[in-house]
C-alpha positions, 0 to 999 in steps of 0.5 A: 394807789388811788384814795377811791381804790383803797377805800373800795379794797377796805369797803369788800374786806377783799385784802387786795391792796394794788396787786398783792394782798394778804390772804388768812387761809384756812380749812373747813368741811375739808376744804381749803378757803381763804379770806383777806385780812382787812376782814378778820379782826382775831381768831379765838379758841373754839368753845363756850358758845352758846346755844339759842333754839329754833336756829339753822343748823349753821348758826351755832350760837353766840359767844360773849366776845369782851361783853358783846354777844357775837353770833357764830356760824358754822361754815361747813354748816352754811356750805354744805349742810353738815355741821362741823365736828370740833378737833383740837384745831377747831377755833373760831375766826371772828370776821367784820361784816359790812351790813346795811345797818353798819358794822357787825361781828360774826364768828366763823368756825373752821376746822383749823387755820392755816397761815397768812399768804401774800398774793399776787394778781398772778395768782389770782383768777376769776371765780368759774361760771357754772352758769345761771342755775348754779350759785357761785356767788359766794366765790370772790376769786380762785387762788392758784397755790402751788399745785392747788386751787384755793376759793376765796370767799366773798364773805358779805355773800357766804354770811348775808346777814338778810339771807339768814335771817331768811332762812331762820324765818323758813326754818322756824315757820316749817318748824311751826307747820310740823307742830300742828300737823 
């Protein structure tokens, strides 16, 4: 494999290294996902997080991970507006996120995780097109699994550090017109 290739597989944490890569599968909001390893540093229990006011609904809190202060996110929260209900496969899968600023950490929690999968680029397929009114910007590949499709996500899409920031603005600035109406 090229240097250039392997850097770009490393650079979009995608876990594709040639034709196969290795994928962490897991599930969220009854969904299976899945994302590539080279992004996914450990996954942790579910618990201790907490919470900071005024934040989205996806934004759970933060955790203290070895003395650094990690925020997490609820996926189901991100994708679909409902926030997660803690089971006893509840953990938070701890992800690197590359940003414009460097490097970053973030906490994902999903309902349970699954296993580790190795693809080939047989089993993979290119994300559906919608077309331009419906995003599927989040979706990185499909990956057929047995009798199944499976989404792999683009992690610097579904966790956008810039358009959470966003949100977290828009949130607290209809927060503030409420107040003084």
């Amino acid at each position: 494999m090229s240097s250039s290739s392997s850097n770009r597989a490393e650079s979009d944490h995608s876990g594709v290294l040639g034709n196969v890569g290795q994928y962490l599968t897991f599930n969220s909001g009854g969904e299976c996902y899945a994302l590539g390893i080279l992004a996914i540093k450990e996954i942790i229990e579910f618990g201790n997080i907490t919470k900071i006011p005024m934040l989205p609904l996806f934004v759970r809190g933060v955790i203290n991970l070895r003395g650094a202060v990690v925020p997490v996110i609820d996926l189901a929260a991100r994708l679909y507006g409902e926030q997660l209900t803690a089971g006893r496969r509840t953990c938070v899968v701890i992800v690197e996120l590359d940003t414009e600023d460097g490097k970053i950490e973030l906490g994902v929690v999903v309902d349970a995780v699954n296993e580790v999968l190795e693809l080939s680029a047989k089993d993979l397929a290119a994300a559906p097109n919608f077309g331009s009114r419906i995003r599927t910007d989040f979706i990185r590949q499909m990956a057929r699994i047995q009798d199944r499709l499976v989404m792999i996500l683009a992690l610097e899409r579904v966790l956008s550090v810039d358009e959470m920031a966003g949100l977290v603005a828009l949130s607290q600035e209809k927060s503030a017109s409420e107040q003084v109406a």
